[in-house]
N, C-alpha and C positions, 0 to 999 in steps of 0.2 A: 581468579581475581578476588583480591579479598571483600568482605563482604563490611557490611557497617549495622549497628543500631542506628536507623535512619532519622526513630520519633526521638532519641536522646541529641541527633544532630540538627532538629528543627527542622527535618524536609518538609517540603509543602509542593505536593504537584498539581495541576490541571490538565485537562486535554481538550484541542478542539479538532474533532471530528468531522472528515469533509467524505461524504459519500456522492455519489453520482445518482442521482434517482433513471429510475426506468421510461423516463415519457417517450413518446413519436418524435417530438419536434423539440426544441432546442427555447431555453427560457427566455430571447425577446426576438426570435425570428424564425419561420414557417419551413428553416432546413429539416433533414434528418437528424436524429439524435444517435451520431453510429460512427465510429472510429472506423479510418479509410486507412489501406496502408499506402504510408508515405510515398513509398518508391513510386506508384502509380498518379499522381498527382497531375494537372494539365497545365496550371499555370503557377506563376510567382509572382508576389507583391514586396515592393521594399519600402522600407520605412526608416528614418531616424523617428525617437521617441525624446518628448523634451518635458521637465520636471512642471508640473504647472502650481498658481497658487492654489489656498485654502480658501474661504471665505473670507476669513481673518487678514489675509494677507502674507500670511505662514506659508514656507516652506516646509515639509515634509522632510527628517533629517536624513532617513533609510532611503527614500526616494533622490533625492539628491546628491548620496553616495554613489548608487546605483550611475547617476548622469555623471560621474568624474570622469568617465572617458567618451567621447563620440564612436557609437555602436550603428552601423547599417544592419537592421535585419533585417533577413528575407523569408516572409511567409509561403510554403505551400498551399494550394486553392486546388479546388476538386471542382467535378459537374458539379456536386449538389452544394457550393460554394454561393452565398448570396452579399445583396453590399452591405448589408450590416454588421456583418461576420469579417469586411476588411472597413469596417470603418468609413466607407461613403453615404449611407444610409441611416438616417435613425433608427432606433430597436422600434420593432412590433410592442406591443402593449403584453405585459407578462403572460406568462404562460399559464393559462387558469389550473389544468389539471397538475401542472410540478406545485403550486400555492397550495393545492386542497392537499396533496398527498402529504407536504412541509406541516399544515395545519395538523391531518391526522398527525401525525408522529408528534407534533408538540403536546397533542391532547394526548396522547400514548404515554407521556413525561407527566402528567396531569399540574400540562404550564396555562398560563393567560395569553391569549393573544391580544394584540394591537388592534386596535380600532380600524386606524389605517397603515397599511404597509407602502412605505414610502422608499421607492429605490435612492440609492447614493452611488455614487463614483469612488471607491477606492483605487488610487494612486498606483500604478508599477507601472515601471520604467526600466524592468529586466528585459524585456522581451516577451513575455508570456504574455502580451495583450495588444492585437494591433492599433487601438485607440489609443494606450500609456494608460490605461485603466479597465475595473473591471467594477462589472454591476454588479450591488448586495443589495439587500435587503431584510431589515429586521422585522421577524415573524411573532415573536412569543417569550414572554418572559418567565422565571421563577418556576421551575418544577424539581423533581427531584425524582431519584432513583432507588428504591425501598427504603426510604429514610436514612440510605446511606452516604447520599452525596447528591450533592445540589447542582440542577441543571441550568446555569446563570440566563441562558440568551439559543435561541435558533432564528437562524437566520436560513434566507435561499440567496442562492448566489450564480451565477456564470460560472462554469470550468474555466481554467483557461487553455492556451494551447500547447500541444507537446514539442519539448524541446529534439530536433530533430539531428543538429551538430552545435557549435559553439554560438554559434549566431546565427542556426535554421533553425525553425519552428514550421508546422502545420498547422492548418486552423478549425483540422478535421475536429477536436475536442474542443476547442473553444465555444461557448453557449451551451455545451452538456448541464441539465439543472446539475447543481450540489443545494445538500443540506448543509448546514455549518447547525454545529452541536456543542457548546462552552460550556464548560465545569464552572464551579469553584474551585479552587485547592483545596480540595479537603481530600485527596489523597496522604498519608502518609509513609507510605513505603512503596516500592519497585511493583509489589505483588498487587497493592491495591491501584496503584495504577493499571496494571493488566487484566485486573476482574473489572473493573469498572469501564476501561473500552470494551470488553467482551461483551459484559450485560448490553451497550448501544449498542454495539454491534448486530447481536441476537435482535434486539427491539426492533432493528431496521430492517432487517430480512426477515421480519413476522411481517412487514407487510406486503411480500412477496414482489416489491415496487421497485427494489433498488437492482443496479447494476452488479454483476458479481464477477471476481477473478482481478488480477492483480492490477496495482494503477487507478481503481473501481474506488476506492475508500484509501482516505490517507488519515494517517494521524500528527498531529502538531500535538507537543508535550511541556508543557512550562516548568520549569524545578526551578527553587533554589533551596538553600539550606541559611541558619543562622548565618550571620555572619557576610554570608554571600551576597547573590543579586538572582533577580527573575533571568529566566535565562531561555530564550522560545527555542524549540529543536523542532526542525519542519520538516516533512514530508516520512513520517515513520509508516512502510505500507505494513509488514507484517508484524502482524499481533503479538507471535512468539517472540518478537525481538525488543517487546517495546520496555520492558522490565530490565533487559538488559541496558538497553539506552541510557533509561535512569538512573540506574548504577555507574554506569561510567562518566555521567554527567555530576554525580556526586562526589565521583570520586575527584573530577577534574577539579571541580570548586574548592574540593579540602587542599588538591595541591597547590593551587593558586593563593589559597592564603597559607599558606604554610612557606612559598616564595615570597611571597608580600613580609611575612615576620621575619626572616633570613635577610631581606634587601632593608628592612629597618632597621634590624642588629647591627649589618652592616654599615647602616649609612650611609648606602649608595644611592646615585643620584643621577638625571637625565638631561643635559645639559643641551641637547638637542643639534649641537654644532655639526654641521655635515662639510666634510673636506674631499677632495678628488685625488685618489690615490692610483687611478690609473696608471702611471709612473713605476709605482712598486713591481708591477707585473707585466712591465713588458717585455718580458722574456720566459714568460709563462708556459710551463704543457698545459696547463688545465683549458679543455679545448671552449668551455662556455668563456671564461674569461678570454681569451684570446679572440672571439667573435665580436666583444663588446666595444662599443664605441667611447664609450663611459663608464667609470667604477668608483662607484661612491664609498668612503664609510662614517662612521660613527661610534663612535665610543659610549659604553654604556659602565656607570661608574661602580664599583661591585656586583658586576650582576656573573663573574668568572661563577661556572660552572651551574647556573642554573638558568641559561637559555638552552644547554643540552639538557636540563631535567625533565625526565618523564609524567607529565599528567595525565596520560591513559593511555592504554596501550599502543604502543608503535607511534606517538604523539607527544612533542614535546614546547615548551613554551616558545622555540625558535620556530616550530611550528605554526604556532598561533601568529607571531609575528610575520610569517611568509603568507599567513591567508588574508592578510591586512595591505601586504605590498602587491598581493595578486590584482588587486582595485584597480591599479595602477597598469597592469599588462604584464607585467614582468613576471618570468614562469617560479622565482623562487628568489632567494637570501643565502650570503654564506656566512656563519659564524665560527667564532675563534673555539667553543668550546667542541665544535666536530672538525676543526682542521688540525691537522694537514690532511686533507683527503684531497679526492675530484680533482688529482692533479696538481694542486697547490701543497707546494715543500714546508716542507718545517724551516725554512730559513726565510723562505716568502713571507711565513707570517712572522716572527719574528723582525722581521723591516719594518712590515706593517704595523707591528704593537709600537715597535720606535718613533717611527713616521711620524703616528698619533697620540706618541707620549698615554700610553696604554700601558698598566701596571699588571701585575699580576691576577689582581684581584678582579680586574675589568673581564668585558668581553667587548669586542669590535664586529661591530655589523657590516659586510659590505655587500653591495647591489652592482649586476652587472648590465647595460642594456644601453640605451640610448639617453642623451643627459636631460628629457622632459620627465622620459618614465623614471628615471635613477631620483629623480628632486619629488617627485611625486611619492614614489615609495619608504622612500627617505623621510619625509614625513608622517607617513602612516606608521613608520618602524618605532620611531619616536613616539607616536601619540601612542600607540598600545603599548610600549615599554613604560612610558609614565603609568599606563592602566593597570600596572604590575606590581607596581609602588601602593596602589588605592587599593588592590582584591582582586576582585570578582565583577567584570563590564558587566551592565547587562546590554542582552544583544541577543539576535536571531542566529541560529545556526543550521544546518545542513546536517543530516545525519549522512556515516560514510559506510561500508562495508563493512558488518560484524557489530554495528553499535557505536563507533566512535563519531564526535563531530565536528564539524570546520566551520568557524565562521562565513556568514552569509553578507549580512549589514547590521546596523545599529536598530532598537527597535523602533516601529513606527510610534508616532505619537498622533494627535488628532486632527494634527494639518493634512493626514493621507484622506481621511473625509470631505468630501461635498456633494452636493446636490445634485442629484440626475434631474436636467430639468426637460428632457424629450418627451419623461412618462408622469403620467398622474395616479397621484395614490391610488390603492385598490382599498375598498371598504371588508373590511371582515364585520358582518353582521352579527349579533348575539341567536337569531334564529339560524343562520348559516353552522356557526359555529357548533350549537346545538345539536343542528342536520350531521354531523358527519359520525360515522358508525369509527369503531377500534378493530383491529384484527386480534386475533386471537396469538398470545404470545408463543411460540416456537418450543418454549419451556411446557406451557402448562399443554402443545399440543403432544408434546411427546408421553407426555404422563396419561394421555387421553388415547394415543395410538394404543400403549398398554396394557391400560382397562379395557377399552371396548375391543381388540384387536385381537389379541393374544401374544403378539408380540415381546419379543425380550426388550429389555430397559435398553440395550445396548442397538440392537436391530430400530428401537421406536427411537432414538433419539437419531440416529443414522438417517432414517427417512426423511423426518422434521428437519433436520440439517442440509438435509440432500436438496443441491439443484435440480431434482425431478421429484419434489413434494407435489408439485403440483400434479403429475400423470400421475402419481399414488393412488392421490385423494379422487381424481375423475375416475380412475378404473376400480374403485373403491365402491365408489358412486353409483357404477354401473353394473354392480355386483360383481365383481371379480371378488375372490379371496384374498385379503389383505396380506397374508402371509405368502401365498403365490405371487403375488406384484411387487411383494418387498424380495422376494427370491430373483425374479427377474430383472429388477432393478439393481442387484446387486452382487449375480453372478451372469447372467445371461449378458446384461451388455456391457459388463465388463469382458466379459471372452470377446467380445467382438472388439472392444478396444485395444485387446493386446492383438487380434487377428490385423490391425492398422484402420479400423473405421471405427470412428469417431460418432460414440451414441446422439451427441447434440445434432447431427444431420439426421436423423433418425425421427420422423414423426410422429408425434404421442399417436395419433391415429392407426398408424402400423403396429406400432406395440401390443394398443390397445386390441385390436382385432386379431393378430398371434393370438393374445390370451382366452381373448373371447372363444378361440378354436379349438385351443387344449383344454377348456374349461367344459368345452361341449363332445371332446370325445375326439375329435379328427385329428390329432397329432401329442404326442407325451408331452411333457413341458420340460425332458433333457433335450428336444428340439429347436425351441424358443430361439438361439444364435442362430444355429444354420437357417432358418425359415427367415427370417429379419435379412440375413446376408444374401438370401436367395432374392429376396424381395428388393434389395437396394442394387441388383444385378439387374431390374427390370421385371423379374417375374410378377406375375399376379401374386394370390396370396392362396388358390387355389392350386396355382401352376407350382409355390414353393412349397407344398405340404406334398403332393403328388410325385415330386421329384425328389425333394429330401428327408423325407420322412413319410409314405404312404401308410395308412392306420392298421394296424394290427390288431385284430376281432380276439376276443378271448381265446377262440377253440382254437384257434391259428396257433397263440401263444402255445395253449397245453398242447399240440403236436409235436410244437420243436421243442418244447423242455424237456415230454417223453423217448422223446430221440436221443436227448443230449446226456440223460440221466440213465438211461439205456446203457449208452458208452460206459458208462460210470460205476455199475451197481457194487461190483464189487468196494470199490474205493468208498461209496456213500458207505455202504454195510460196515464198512471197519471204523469209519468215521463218525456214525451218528448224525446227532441234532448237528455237530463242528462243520458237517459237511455243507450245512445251506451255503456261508459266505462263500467259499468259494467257488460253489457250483453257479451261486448267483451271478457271479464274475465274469464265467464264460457266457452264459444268458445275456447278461449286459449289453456283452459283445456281438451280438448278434443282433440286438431288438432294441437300442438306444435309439431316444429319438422318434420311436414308434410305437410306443405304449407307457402308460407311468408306470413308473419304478415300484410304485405300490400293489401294482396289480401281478407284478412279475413275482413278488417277495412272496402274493396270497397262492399263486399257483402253482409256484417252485415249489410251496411249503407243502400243498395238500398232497404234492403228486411224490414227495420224500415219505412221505406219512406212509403210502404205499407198500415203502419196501423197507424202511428200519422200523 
């Protein structure tokens, strides 16, 4: 993909940042705070969901697209399912320990917080919410990120729920705390976009509080460039992709005004007339028209050859216009610049350009389906074909596989706002505030495993990164060898991972106690797997070292080495010093697992010394 000068095209990014914190319980009810899987579920709740007002009397413009069609959803419900979580119940009063953990990390931003944090009801009407809304609330204002970029707003919020099928959801994540984390734009290129979610990133798992693995943290991305419009890209979960995002979001906006000057040149025009051409095709293969009860089209006046033009990859402006008739139910759009295909003859369309008095230069829109959803999408075909004439909409989008994105809705404005009024402000004190300690950053702890450790740069940042920082630092604590627990952390129960068990079933406690045992003499530390594996088999911790590794005494060792070296002499004698490695090898093979390797290296050595 070609690349751009982003700062000579005026890009300006923002991100906001939704991670999942780590609490028990769920931010305004006494559930678990733990993703259930779906299939296992006990019960279902159904709901329509219907647009409500603002204060003001406003409608919500995103909220309100979303209600164009009457949707029944049906939520899954587990045991640990309560009525607040389907909407019969008021919330519980906030969750104190998700607020203090929101507080640390704004003080970690070194933002202000709010006097009082005041929940509000933000507006959805997708389905992800079985009320039609979801509790926020703003935390803390004004920080910033090494003077390089301004942290506008944190807020805490409700998860909502996981989309399950089209219209299933679960309500197992629903009430998961989130942080919500707003920039400024003061991103300006793909890359600084990508260092500056990492640094929050990082920030966030310094406080060892957040939920980890995919789903866990998402990222929403704002771009636009001169010229263009703000443009929100929602739900980006991996980091590595989020730079490419932006590039193809920048690319899409240059193609879009670059249509927009071509349909000026032209003089083309959106006259919005919709006619029922159904007639044309009744003698149709194309098996989707031929289902149809109704086919609408529309003539679009110069726009021949640029509703098949490419605005990002495998994406094109017909594109953009089928994720606008999707609103409406209908699974897609055909246009004149990709027919004849899908069945439809080159003499089909040709009637059809007649039909509609359709010139060369035109393209003809048509819709197949039943004639509520054909008048519906027909509409929407229209109102973003005129949006093609102006630029660059702004608007929310979906990101798709690989980095590309599809329109979602229109963006919200400030009627999706109002008042939760079941809860009462929480007070943040200036002594409270005060009270609350920082964690130590995951950057400055790896530069710290280094110095004090002796660890490599690459091994110390590994650990500090690692979801088992935490058993490091306890068996660290408990005198273990930093470099032995970073060993075992990093080859030991990885072999057991590839052996099919999974280290997170694995107790810090059992680790711990392994190490404690190799540390004291009862078993080598090339052991460490088998003894763990022995142990999740049921054994004791005494019954897996006795079985799979029983300890080998020094003199034990120089027996079998003088046996093995014995076999050898000749071979050592021609060989020399060359000959340790590979004598060491058969040794290995024998005493793996029941002595350290370091002790086998000092006894092989002395007992060679011998005889060359």
């Amino acid at each position: 993909m070609t690349d751009f000068d982003y700062e000579a095209l005026g890009m300006k990014a923002g991100i906001e940042i939704h991670q999942q914190l780590n609490t028990k319980e769920k931010l305004f009810s006494y559930t678990p705070a733990i993703i259930r899987d779906s299939s296992k579920h006990n019960g279902e709740v159904r709901r329509f969901l219907r647009v409500a007002t603002s204060e003001m009397g406003d409608v919500d413009r995103a909220a309100k697209e979303e209600a164009m069609q009457a949707r029944l959803f049906t939520y899954y419900t587990y045991d640990t399912t309560d009525l607040v979580e389907i909407d019969e119940q008021p919330p519980a009063p906030l969750n104190p320990d998700a607020l203090h953990l929101v507080l640390m990390i704004a003080k970690m931003f070194h933002m202000t917080p709010l006097p009082q944090i005041h929940p509000m009801r933000k507006m959805i009407v997708d389905g992800s919410a079985t009320s039609g809304f979801q509790r926020t609330a703003l935390v803390a204002l004004n920080g910033e990120i090494d003077k390089i970029c301004r942290i506008e707003t944190v807020a805490i919020e409700e998860d909502a729920c996981q989309r399950v099928a089209d219209q299933v959801f679960s309500v197992d994540r629903l009430g998961i705390p989130l942080i919500e984390i707003t920039t400024t734009p003061c991103m300006k290129t793909p890359e600084q976009v990508h260092d500056v979610a990492q640094y929050i990133g990082m920030t966030l798992r310094s406080t060892g509080r957040v939920k980890r693995g995919l789903g866990t943290i998402r990222q929403d991305v704002n771009v636009s460039i001169r010229d263009g419009a703000r443009v929100e890209i929602k739900g980006v979960q991996e980091l590595d992709l989020i730079a490419e995002v932006v590039r193809r979001e920048v690319q899409r906006q240059l193609s879009l005004l670059a249509i927009k000057d071509e349909l000026i040149a032209r003089s083309a025009r959106v006259n919005g007339d919709v006619y029922d051409v159904t007639s044309v095709f009744v003698k149709t293969q194309s098996q989707i028209l031929k289902k149809a009860k109704t086919i609408l089209g529309t003539v679009l006046y110069g726009f021949a050859g640029l509703v098949g033009m490419e605005i990002q990859p495998g994406r094109r402006l017909g594109s953009e216009m089928a994720d606008y008739a999707k609103k409406c139910g209908v699974s897609g759009l055909f246009h004149t610049d990709e027919l004849p295909a899908y069945g439809v003859t080159k003499k089909e369309v040709a009637i059809l350009k007649e039909t509609l008095g359709a010139c060369q230069n035109d393209a003809v829109i048509i819709i197949a389906a039943t004639e509520q959803k054909c008048q519906c999408a027909m509409q929407m075909i229209v109102r973003r074909a005129k949006m093609a004439m102006e630029g660059v909409p702004e608007e929310t989008r979906k990101m798709l596989q690989g980095g590309c994105t599809a329109y979602m809705r229109p963006l919200s404005g400030a009627a999706r706002m109002y008042p939760e009024t079941d809860l009462l402000p929480v007070p943040v004190t200036p002594e409270y505030w005060a009270s609350i300690a920082t964690p130590e950053l995951l950057t400055d702890k790896t530069e710290r495993f280094a110095a004090e450790y002796g660890l490599d740069a690459g091994m110390a940042h590994q650990i500090a990164f690692s979801e088992k920082l935490s058993l490091f630092e306890r068996a660290v604590a408990e005198g273990i060898r930093p470099v032995f627990v970073a060993r075992t952390i990093f080859a030991s129960l990885k072999e057991l991972s590839r052996a099919g068990i999974s280290p997170e079933t694995i107790p810090d406690d059992s680790v711990i106690a392994v190490m404690k045992a190799v540390e004291a003499g009862h078993a080598a530390k090339e052991a460490v797997s088998e003894i763990l594996s022995a142990c999740i088999r049921g054994m004791t911790l005494d019954e897996a070292i006795a079985a799979v590794a029983p300890a080998f005494s020094r003199e034990e060792l120089r027996v079998l080495i003088r046996g093995i070296v014995a076999e050898r002499v000749d071979y050592i004698k021609s060989r020399g010093n060359a000959a340790l490695g590979p004598v060491m090898g058969v040794v290995m093979k024998e005493v793996r697992g029941r002595i350290d390797g370091k002790i086998v290296s000092e006894v092989l050595d002395e007992e060679l010394r011998r005889i060359v």
